[in-house]
C-alpha positions, 0 to 999 in steps of 0.5 A, a space after each residue: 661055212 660063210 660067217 656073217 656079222 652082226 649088222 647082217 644077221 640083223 638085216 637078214 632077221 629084220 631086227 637091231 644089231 643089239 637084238 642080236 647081241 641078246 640072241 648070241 648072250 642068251 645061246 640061242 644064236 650061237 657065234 662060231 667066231 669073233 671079228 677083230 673088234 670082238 664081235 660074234 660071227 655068225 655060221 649063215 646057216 644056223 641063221 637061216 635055222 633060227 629064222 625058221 624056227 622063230 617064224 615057226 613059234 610067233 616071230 622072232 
């Protein structure tokens, strides 16, 4: 399982960083750890799911 960031799944969904927060509150992207300074890490492959599914319904 490789973990990613925050800033990196912005730049991988091509959003802000605060549109991720958002995601991981709302549960629909779900954070499989947290860093030292408490943010969410994310599992790279539910990343890529989301990104497939959003891209399948309109966009992220």
């Amino acid at each position: 399982m490789s973990l990613m960031s925050v800033a990196e799944v912005a730049q991988f969904l091509g959003v802000q960083e605060i549109r991720v927060e958002r995601l991981e509150r709302e549960s629909l992207l779900v954070a499989k750890d947290k860093d030292a300074n408490g943010k969410p890490l994310f599992d790279m492959n539910d990343v890529k799911r989301y990104k497939e599914f959003a891209e399948r319904i309109g966009g992220i």
